[in-house]
C-alpha positions as CSV (number, residue, x, y, z in Angstrom):
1,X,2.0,-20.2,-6.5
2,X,-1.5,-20.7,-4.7
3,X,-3.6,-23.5,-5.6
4,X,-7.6,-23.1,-6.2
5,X,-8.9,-26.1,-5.5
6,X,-12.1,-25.2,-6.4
7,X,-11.1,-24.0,-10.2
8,X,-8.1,-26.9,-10.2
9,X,-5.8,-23.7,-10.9
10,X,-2.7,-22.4,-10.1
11,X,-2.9,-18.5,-8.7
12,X,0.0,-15.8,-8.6
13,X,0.5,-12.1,-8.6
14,X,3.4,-10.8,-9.9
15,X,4.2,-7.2,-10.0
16,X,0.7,-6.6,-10.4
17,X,0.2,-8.7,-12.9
18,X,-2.5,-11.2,-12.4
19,X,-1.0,-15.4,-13.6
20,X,-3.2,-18.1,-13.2
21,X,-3.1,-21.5,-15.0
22,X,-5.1,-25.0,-15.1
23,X,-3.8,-28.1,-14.3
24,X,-4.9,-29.3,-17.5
25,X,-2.2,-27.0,-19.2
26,X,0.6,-28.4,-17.2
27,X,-0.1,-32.2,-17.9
28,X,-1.9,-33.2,-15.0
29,X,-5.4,-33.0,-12.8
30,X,-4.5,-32.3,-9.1
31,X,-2.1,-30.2,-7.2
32,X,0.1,-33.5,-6.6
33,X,1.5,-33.9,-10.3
34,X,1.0,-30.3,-11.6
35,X,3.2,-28.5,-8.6
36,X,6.9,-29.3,-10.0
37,X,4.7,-28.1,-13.4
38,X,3.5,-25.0,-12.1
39,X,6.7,-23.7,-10.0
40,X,8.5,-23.9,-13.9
41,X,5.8,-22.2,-15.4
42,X,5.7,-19.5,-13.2
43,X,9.5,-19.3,-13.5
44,X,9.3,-18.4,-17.3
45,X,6.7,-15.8,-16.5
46,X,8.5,-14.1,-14.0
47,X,11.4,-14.1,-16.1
48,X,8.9,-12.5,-18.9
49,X,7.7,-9.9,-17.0
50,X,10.9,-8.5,-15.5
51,X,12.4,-8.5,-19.2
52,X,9.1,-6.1,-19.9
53,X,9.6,-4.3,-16.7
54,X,13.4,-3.5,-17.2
55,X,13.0,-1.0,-19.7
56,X,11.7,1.5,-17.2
57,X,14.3,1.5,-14.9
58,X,17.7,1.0,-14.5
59,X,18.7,-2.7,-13.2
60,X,20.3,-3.3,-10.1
61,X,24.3,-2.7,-10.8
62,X,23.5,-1.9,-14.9
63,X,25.2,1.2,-13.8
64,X,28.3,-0.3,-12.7
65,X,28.2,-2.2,-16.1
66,X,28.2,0.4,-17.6
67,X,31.0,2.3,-15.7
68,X,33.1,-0.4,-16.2
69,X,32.3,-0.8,-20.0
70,X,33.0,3.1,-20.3
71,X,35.9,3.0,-18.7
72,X,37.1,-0.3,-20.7
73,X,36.9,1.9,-24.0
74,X,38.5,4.8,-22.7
75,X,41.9,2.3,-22.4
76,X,40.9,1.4,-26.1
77,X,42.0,4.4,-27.1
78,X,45.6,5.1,-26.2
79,X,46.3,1.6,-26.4
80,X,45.4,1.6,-29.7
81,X,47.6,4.7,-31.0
82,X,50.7,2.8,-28.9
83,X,50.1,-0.2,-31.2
84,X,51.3,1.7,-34.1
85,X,54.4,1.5,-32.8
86,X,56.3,-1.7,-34.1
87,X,58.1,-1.9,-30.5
88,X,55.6,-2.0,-28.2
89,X,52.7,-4.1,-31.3
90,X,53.7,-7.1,-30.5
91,X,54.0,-6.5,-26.7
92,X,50.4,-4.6,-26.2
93,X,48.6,-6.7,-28.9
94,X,47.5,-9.8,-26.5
95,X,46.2,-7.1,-23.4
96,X,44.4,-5.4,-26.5
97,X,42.6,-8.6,-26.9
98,X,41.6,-9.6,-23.6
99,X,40.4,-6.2,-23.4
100,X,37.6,-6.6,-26.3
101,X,37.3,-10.0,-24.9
102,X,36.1,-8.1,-21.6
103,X,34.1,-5.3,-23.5
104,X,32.2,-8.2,-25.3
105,X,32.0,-10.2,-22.3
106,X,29.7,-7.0,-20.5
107,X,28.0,-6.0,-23.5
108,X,26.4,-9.3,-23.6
109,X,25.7,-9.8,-19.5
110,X,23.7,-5.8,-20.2
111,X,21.4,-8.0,-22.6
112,X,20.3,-10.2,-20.6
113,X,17.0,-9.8,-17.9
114,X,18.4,-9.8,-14.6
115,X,22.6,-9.1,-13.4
116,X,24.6,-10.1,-10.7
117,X,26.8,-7.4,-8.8
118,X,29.8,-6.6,-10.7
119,X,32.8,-9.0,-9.4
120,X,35.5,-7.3,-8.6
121,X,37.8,-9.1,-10.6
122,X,36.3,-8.0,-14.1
123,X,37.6,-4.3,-12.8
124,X,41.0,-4.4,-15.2
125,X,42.1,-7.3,-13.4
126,X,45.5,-7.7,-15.9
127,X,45.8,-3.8,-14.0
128,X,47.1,-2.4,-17.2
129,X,47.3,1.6,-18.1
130,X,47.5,2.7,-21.9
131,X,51.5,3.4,-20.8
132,X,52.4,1.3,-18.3
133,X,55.3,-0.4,-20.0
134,X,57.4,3.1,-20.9
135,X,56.2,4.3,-17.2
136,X,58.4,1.5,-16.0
137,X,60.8,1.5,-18.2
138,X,61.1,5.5,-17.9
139,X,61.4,5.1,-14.6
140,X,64.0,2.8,-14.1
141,X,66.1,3.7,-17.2
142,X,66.4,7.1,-15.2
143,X,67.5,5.7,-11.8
144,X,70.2,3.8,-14.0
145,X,71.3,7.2,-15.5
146,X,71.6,8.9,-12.5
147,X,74.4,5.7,-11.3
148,X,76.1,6.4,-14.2
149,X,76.1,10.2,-13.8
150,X,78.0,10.0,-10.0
151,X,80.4,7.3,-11.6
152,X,81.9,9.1,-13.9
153,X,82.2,12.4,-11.3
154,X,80.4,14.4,-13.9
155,X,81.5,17.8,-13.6
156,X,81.2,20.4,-16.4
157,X,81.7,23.9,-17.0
158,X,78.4,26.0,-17.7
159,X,79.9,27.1,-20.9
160,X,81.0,23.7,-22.1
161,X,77.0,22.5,-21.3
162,X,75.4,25.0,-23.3
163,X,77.4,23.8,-26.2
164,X,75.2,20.5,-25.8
165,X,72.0,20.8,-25.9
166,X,71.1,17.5,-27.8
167,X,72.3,15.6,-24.6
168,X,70.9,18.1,-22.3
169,X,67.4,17.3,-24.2
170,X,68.4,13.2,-23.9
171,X,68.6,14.0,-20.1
172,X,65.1,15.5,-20.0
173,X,63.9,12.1,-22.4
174,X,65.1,10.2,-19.4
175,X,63.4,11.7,-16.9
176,X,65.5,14.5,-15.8
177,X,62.8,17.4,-17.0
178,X,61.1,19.6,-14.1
179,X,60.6,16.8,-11.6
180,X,63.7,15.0,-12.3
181,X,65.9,18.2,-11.6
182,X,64.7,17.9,-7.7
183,X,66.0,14.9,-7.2
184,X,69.3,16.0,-8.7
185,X,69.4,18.9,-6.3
186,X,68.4,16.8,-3.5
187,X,70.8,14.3,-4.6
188,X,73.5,16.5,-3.4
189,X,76.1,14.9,-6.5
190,X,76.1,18.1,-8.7
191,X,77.2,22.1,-7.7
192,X,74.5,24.5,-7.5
193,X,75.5,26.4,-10.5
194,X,75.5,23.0,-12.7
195,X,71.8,21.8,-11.1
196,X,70.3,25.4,-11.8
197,X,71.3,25.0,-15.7
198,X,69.6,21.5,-15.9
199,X,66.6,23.7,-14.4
200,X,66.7,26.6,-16.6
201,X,67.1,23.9,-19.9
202,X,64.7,21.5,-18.7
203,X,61.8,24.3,-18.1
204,X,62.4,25.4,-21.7
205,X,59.7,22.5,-22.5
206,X,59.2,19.5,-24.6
207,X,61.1,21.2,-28.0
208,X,64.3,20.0,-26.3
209,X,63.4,16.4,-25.7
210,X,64.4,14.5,-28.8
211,X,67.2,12.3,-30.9
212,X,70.1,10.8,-29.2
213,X,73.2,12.4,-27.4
214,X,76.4,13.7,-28.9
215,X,78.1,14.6,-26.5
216,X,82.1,13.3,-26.7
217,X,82.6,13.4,-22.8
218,X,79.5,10.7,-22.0
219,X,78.6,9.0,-25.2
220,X,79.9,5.9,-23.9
221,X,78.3,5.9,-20.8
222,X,75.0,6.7,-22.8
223,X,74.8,4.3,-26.0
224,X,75.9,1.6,-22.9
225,X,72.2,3.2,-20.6
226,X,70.7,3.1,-23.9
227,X,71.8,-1.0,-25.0
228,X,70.4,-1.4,-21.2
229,X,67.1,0.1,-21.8
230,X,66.3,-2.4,-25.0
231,X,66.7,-5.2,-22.8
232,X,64.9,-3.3,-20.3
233,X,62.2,-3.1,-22.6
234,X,62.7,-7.1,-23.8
235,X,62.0,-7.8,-20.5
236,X,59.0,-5.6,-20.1
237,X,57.9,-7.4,-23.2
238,X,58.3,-10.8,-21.9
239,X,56.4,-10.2,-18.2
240,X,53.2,-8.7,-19.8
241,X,53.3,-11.4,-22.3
242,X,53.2,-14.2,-18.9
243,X,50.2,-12.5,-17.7
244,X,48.3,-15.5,-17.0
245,X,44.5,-15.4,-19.3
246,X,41.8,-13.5,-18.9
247,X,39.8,-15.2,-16.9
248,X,42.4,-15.2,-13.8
249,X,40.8,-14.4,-10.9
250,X,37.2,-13.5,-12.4
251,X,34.8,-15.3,-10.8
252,X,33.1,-18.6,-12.4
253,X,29.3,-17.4,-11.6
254,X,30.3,-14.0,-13.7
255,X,31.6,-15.7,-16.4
256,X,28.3,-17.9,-16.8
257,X,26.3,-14.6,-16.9
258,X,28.2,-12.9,-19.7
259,X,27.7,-15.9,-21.5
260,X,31.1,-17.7,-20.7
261,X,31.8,-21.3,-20.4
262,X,33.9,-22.6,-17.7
263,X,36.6,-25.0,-18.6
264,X,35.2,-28.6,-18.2
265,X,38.0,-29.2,-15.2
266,X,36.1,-26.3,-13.2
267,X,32.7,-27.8,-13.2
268,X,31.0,-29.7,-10.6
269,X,28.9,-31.9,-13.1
270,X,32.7,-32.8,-14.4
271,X,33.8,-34.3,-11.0
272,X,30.5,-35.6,-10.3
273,X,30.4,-37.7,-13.3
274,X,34.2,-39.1,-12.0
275,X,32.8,-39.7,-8.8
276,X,30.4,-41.7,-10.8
277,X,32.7,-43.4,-12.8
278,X,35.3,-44.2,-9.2
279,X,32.4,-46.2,-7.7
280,X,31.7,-47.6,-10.9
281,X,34.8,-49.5,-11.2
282,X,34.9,-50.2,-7.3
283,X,31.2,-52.3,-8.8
284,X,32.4,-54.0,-11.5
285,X,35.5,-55.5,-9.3
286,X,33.3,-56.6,-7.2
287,X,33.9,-53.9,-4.2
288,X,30.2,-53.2,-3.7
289,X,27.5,-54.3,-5.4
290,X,25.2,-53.0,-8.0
291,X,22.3,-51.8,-5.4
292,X,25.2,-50.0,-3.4
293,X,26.8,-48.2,-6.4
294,X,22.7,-47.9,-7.3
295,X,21.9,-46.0,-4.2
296,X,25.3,-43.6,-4.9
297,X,23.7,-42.8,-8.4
298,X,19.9,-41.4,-6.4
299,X,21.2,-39.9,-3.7
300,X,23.9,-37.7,-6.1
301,X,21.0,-37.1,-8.4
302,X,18.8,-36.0,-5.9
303,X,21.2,-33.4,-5.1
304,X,21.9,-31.9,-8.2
305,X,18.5,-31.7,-8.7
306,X,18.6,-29.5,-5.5
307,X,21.5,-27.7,-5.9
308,X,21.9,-23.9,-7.4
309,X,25.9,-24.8,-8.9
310,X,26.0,-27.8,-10.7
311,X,26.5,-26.2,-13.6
312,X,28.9,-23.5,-11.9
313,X,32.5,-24.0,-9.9
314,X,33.5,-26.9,-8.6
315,X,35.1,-25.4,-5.7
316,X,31.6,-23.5,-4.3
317,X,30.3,-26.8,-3.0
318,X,33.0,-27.6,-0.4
319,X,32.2,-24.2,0.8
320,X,30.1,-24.1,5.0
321,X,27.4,-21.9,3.5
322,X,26.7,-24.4,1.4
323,X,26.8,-27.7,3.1
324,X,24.9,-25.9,5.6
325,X,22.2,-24.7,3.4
326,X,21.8,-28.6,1.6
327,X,21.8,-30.0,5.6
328,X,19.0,-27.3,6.2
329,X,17.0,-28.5,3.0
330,X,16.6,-32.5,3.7
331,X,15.8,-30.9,7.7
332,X,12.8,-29.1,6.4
333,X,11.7,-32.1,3.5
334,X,12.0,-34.7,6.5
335,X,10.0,-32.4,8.5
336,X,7.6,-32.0,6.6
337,X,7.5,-35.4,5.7
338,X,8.5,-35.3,2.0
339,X,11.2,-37.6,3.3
340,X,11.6,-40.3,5.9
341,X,14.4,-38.9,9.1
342,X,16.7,-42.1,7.2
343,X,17.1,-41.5,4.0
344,X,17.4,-37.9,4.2
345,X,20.5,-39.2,6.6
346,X,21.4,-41.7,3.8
347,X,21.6,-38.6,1.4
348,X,23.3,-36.3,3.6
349,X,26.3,-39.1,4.1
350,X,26.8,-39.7,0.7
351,X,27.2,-36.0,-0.2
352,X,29.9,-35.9,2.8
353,X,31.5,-39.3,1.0
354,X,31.2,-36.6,-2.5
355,X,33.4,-33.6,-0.5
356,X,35.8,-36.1,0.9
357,X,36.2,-37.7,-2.1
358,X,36.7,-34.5,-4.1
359,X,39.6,-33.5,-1.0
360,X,41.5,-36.8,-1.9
361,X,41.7,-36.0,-5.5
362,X,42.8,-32.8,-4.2
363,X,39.7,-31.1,-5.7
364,X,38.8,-29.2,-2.9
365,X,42.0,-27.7,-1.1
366,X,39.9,-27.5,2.3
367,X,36.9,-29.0,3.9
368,X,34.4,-27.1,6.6
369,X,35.9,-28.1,9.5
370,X,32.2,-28.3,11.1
371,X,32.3,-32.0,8.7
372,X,34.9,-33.0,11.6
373,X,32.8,-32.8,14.2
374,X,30.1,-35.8,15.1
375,X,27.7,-33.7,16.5
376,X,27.1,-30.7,14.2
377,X,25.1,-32.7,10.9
378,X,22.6,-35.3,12.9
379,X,19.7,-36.5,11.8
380,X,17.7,-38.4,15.1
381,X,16.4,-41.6,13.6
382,X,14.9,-43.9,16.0
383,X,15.7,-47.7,16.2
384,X,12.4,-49.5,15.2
385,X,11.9,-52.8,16.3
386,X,12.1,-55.1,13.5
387,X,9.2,-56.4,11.6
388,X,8.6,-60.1,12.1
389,X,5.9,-62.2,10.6
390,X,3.5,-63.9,13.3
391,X,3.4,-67.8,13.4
392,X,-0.4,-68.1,12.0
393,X,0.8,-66.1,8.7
394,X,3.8,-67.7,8.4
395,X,2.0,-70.7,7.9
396,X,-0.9,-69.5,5.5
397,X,1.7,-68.3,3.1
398,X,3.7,-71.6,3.1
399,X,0.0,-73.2,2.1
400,X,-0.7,-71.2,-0.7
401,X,2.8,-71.0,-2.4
402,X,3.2,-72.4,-4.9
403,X,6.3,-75.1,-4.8
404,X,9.7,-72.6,-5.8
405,X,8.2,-70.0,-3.3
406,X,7.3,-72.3,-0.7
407,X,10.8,-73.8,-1.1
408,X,12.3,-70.2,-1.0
409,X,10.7,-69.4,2.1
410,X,11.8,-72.5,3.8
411,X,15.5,-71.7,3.0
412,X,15.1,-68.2,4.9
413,X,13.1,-69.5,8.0
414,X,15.7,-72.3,8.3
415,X,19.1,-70.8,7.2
416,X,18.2,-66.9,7.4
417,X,19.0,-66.6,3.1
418,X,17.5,-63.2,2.2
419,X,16.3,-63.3,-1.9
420,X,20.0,-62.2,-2.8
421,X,21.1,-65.2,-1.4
422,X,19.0,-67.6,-2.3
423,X,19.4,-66.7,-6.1
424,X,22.9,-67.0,-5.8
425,X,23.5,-70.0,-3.9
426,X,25.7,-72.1,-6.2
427,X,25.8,-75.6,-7.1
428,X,29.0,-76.6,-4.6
429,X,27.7,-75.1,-0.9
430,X,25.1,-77.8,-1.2
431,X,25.8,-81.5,-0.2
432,X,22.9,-83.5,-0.8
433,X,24.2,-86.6,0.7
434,X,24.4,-84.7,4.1
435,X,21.8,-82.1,3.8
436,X,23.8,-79.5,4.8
437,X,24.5,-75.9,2.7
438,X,27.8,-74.3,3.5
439,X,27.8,-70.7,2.7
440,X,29.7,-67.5,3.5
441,X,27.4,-64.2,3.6
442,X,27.9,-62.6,0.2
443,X,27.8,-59.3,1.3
444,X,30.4,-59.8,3.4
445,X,32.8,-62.1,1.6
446,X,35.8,-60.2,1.3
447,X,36.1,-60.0,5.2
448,X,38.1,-61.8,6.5
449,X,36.0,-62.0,10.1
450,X,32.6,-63.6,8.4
451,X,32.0,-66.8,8.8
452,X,31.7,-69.5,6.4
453,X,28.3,-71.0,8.2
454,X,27.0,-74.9,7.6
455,X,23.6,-75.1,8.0
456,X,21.8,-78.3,8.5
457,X,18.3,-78.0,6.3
458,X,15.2,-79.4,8.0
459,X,14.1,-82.6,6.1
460,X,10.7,-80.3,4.8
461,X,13.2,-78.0,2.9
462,X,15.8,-80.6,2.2
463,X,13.0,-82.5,0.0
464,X,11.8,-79.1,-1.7
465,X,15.0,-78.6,-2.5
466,X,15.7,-81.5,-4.2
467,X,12.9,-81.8,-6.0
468,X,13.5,-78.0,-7.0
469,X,16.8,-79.7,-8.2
470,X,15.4,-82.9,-10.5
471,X,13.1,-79.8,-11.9
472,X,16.0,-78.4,-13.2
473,X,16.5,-81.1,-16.2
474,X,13.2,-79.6,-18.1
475,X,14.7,-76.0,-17.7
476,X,16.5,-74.5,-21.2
477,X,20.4,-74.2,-20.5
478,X,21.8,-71.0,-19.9
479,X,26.0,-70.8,-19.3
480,X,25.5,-67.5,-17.3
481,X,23.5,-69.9,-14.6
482,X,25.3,-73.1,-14.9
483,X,26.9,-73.2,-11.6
484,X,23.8,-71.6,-9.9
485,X,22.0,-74.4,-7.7
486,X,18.1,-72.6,-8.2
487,X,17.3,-71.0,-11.4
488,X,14.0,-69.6,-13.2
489,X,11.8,-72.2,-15.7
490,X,14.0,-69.8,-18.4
491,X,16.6,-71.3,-17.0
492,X,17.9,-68.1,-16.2
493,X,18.9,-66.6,-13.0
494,X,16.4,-66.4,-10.2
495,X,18.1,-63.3,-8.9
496,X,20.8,-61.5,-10.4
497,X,22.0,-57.5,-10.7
498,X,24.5,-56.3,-12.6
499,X,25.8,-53.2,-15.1
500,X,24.4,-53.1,-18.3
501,X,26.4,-51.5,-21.4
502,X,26.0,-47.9,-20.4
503,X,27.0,-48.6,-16.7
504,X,23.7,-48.6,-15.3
505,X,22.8,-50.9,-12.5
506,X,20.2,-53.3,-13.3
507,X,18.9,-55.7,-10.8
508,X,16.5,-58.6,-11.2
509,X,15.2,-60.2,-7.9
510,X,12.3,-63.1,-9.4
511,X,11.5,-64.1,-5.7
512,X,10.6,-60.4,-4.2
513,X,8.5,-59.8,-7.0
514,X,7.0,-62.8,-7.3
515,X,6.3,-62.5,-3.9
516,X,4.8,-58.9,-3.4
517,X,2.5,-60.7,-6.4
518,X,1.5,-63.3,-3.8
519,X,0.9,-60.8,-1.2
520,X,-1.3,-58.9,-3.5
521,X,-3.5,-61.6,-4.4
522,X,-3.8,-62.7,-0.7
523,X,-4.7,-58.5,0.6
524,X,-7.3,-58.2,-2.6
525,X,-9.2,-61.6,-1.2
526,X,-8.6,-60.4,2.9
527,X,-8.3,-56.5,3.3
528,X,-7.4,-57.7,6.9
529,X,-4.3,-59.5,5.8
530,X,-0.8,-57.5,6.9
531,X,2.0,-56.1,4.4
532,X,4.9,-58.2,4.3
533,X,7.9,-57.9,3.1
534,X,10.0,-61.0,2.2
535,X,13.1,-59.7,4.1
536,X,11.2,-59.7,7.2
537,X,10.8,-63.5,7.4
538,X,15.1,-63.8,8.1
539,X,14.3,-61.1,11.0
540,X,11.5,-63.6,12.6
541,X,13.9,-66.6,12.4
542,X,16.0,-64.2,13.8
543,X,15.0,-62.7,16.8
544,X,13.1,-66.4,18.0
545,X,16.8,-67.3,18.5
546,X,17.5,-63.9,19.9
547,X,14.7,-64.3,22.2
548,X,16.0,-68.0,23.5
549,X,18.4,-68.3,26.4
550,X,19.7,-71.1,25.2
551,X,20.4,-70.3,21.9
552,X,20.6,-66.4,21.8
553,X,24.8,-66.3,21.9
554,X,24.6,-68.2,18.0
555,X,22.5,-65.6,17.1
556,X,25.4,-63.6,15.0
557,X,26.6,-66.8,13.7
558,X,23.1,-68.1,12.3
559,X,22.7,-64.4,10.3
560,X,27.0,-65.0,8.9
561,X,27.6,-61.9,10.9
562,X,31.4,-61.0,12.0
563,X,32.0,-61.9,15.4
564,X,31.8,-58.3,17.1
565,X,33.9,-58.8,20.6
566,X,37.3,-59.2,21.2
567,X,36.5,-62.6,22.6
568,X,34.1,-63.8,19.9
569,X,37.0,-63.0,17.4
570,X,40.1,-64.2,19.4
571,X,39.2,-66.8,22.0
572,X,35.5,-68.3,21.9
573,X,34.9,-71.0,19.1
574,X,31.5,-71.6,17.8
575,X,30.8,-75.6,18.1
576,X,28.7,-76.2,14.8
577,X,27.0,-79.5,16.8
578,X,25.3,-76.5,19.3
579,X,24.5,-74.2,15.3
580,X,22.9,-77.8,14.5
581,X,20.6,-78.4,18.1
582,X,19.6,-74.6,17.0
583,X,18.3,-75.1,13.6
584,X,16.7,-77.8,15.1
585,X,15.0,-76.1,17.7
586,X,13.7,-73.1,15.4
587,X,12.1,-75.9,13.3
588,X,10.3,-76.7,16.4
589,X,9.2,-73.3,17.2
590,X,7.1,-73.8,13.6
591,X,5.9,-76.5,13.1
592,X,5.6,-77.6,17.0
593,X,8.7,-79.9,17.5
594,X,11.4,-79.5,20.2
595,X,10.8,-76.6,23.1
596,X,13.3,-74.2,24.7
C-alpha cells in the first residue's frame, strides 16, 4: 500500500484494479495509526478480487484437485458393489468412509479462493484398491494350495481328471487358471501330460470356475485349504480394520484448507497456552516474579502476532526455516528501528526458552542444531554507560519532594533500594534503636550466595523514616500490609505486583509513578530539566563507590550482589565496620561531609 500524503489516502493497484482508501475509513488521521488498518483492508480486497478473477481460469493445482477427486469416485464404485457382500461389509465399510470423508474434504478446499499444492498424503494414503483384500487372500490361498498339492504326491491319470471337473474349476478359483498353470509347469512337481490338461481346462474360461470340490481323492486336503482361507480372510479383516485414521500422514496445513480442524494436542496455540500456564505456577511459588512471568506473556504475544502457524502444527515451529525466518524479522524491525538491538534480543531468547521448553516436554522430537551454537543468533547490543543523576539535580529534587518521596529517595542514595524494594521493606529488617536496616536483595533471595546486607542509615533518612513511621497511626488498617514497614495514606501497599483472578500480572509501583509525576511538573516549569528515571538514582550511589579506591571492592556488597570470584565466595570476608566507613563516606559525597 502507498500512502498519499497529500489526500491522507492509502493507494494500491491490484490486478489492474485501482484501491484507494482514507484514513478517515480506517479509524484514524495519519499514516502512523491507519497502516496496521490499511495492510487488513487491503487483505480483504485482494482476497475479493482473486475470488472474482478465479472464474476465468483454472487455479494453480485445481487440476490436481480435481484428478484426485475423480479418481476418489472411480474407487467409489467397486467398493461399493463389494459391500453387498456380507463378508467383506463389515471389513470395507470403515475405508468406504474415510473415503467420502476425503471426497468431502476436496470438494470443500475447490470452494474456496486460493489452494495450496496437493500434499502428497491425501493421494489414497490408506493405499487401498476396490479388491485388495481377495488379491491377497487369492494370492496366498494359492501358494498354500500348491504345498498341499506336492504333499500329497498328486498324481492322476488323465482319464480319472476329466471325470472331475468341479475340482478342476476349484483349481482355476484358486488361482491356477492361464497364469497359474506356468508356474505349475515351471514348478517341475507335475508330468507333462498332467500340466497340459490343467492348460487345456483352465483356457476353457470362467464357466468352469465355480462351487466347491468333490473330488474323493483331495477333499480333505481342500475343505482343510478352504477352513485356512476363512481365517485368512479374518485376518485380512482385522489388519484393514487397524489402519490408523484418516488423517495419518496428511499434512496439518492441508487439513486447515479443506476446512479441517486439527486435534487440540497438535496446535501450537495449545502448547503455547501450557507454556503459559508452566511459568505461571513457577510465579505464584514465588520462582520469578510477576514482571518476569509479565515480560514471558509480551514477548510470546508478540510472536504470535508475527507468526504464519499459530493456528497450524505444533511441530512446524521447531523447524530451521522457521527460526531462521523469526531471527531475520526482529533483524530487519531493529534495523529499521521499529525495535531497540535489546529487546529484539530479549524476544528472540524467550522464543529459544519456548523451543527448549516444548523439547523437554518432548513436544518437539528435535531442535535445529544451529540453537547450539553461540554464534549463529546474535544480536550486537552495546554496553551503555549507566545513567547517573548529577549532584546539583539530585539535590533540587530532594527540595521539592514532598516528605514520603524525599524519604524514598534517601533510602536509595544511602542503601541502593530500588522502588521494589522500598515498598517491600518489612517491619523486622528495621531496628530503630540502632538505625540500621538489614535486608537481603529480593530478587535474589533464594540464592544461597546473596548477601543479607546491614546498612547503617544516615541520621537525614533515619529521622524521615521515623517520622514516615509515627505517620503510619492516621493510615486505615489493611492486613495485606501489616508487616510492611512504608505503606500508602490508604494504608495499602506502597508497591506491590501480583496475579489477579485470571492469572494476569498486575503490578502497582506508587513511588515510580508518583515520581515520573514529579518529574513532569519540574520539565513543564524548566524545558531544560533532564529525564530521570528513579532507578537511575541506585546507579549514581553506585558507581561514586565504584569510582573510589578506597571503597570500590564493597561495591557488590552495597548493591546485595553475589560475590562473583572464587575468592569473594570462599576466602575473603566482607568486615561490615569498612560497609559502615562507606555509607558514611557516600553521605559525604552529598551533602559535603567526609572525602576520599
Amino acid at each position: 500500500m502507498g500512502w498519499d500524503a497529500k489526500q491522507s489516502r492509502w493507494r494500491k493497484t491490484y490486478k489492474g484494479r485501482a484501491l484507494q482508501i482514507r484514513a478517515t475509513e480506517l479509524g484514524g488521521t495519519n499514516y502512523t495509526d491507519t497502516l496496521v488498518a490499511a495492510n487488513r483492508w487491503f487483505k480483504g480486497q485482494k482476497e475479493r478480487i482473486d475470488r472474482e478473477t478465479a472464474v476465468q481460469t483454472f487455479r494453480p493445482h485445481e487440476l490436481e484437485y480435481i484428478a484426485e477427486l475423480e479418481d476418489i469416485q472411480s474407487k467409489m464404485k467397486p467398493l461399493a458393489a463389494l459391500m453387498r457382500d456380507p463378508a467383506l461389509q463389515s471389513v470395507l465399510a470403515p475405508t468406504v468412509k474415510k473415503l467420502r470423508h476425503k471426497e468431502t474434504l476436496i470438494k470443500q478446499a475447490l470452494q474456496k479462493p486460493t489452494l495450496t499444492p496437493l500434499d502428497d498424503s491425501l493421494r489414497n494414503p490408506l493405499n487401498i484398491s476396490s479388491d485388495r483384500i481377495e488379491e491377497e487372500v487369492a494370492e496366498e490361498t494359492k501358494k498354500m494350495a500348491f504345498d498341499r498339492l506336492r504333499k500329497v504326491n498328486y498324481t492322476v491319470a488323465e482319464e480319472e481328471l476329466a471325470n472331475h471337473d468341479e475340482y478342476l474349476r476349484t483349481l482355476g478359483a484358486w488361482g491356477l487358471n492361464s497364469d497359474g498353470i506356468e508356474e505349475l509347469e515351471m514348478s517341475g512337481e507335475f508330468s507333462p501330460k498332467v500340466v497340459s490338461f490343467f492348460r487345456e481346462m483352465a483356457f476353457k474360461g470362467e464357466a468352469y470356475l465355480a462351487n466347491l470340490i468333490r473330488a474323493a481323492r483331495i477333499q480333505g486336503e481342500f475343505e482343510e485349504i478352504a477352513h485356512l482361507r476363512s481365517e485368512l480372510v479374518e485376518r485380512k479383516k482385522q489388519e484393514v480394520g487397524a489402519i490408523d485414521e484418516y488423517t495419518r500422514g496428511v499434512t496439518n496445513q492441508m487439513l486447515r484448507e479443506a476446512g479441517a480442524t486439527l486435534p487440540e494436542s497438535k496446535q501450537l496455540n495449545h502448547h503455547i497456552d501450557k507454556f503459559f500456564s508452566y511459568h505461571k505456577r513457577r510465579c505464584q511459588l514465588g520462582e520469578i516474579g510477576s514482571g518476569r512471568y509479565e515480560k514471558i506473556l509480551n514477548h510470546i504475544k508478540y510472536y504470535k502476532e508475527w507468526s504464519p502457524i499459530i493456528d497450524g502444527s505444533v511441530v512446524k515451529i521447531g523447524t530451521k526455516e522457521h527460526v531462521d525466518a523469526y531471527f531475520a524479522c526482529l533483524c530487519a524491525r531493529a534495523i529499521d528501528g521499529t525495535i531497540s538491538k535489546e529487546y529484539a534480543k530479549n524476544l528472540f531468547a524467550t522464543f529459544k526458552s519456548l523451543l527448549f521448553w516444548l523439547a523437554d516436554e518432548e513436544v518437539l522430537e528435535t531442535l535445529p542444531t544451529s540453537l547450539q551454537r553461540k554464534n549463529r543468533y546474535v544480536f550486537s547490543v552495546e554496553r551503555q554507560k549507566p545513567k547517573t543523576v548529577p549532584m546539583e539535580w539530585v539535590h533540587k529534587l530532594l527540595a521539592v519532594a514532598d516528605p514520603r518521596m524525599r524519604l524514598c529517595i534517601l533510602l536509595t542514595l544511602n542503601c541502593g533500594f530500588g522502588a521494589g524494594e522500598i515498598g517491600q521493606l518489612t517491619k523486622d529488617e528495621y531496628e530503630p534503636a540502632t538505625g540500621r536496616i538489614t535486608h537481603k536483595r529480593r530478587k535474589t533471595k533464594k540464592s544461597s550466595n546473596a548477601p543479607e546486607v546491614c546498612y547503617k542509615l544516615w541520621d537525614i533518612t533515619k529521622e524521615a523514616l521515623d517520622a514516615e513511621i509515627s505517620n503510619r497511626i492516621k493510615y486505615p488498617h489493611h492486613e495485606e500490609a501489616a508487616d510492611i514497614l512504608l505503606i500508602n495514606n490508604n494504608g495499602k501497599r506502597l508497591w506491590h505486583q501480583y496475579l489477579d483472578d485470571n492469572g494476569k500480572p498486575i503490578r502497582i509501583d506508587n513511588i515510580s509513578s508518583k515520581f515520573r509525576d514529579m518529574i513532569y511538573r519540574l520539565r513543564k516549569d524548566d524545558p531544560n530539566f533532564p529525564h530521570i528515571s528513579y532507578y537511575q538514582f541506585r546507579k549514581t550511589s553506585a558507581s561514586l563507590i565504584r569510582n573510589s579506591h578506597q571503597f570500590r571492592t564493597y561495591n557488590g556488597l552495597w548493591l546485595g550482589h553475589a560475590p562473583e570470584t572464587m575468592g569473594d565466595q570462599h576466602y575473603n570476608a566482607m568486615d561490615d565496620t569498612i560497609l559502615e566507613d562507606c555509607i558514611a563516606w557516600l553521605h559525604g559525597q552529598y551533602f559535603g561531609v567526609g572525602t576520599d
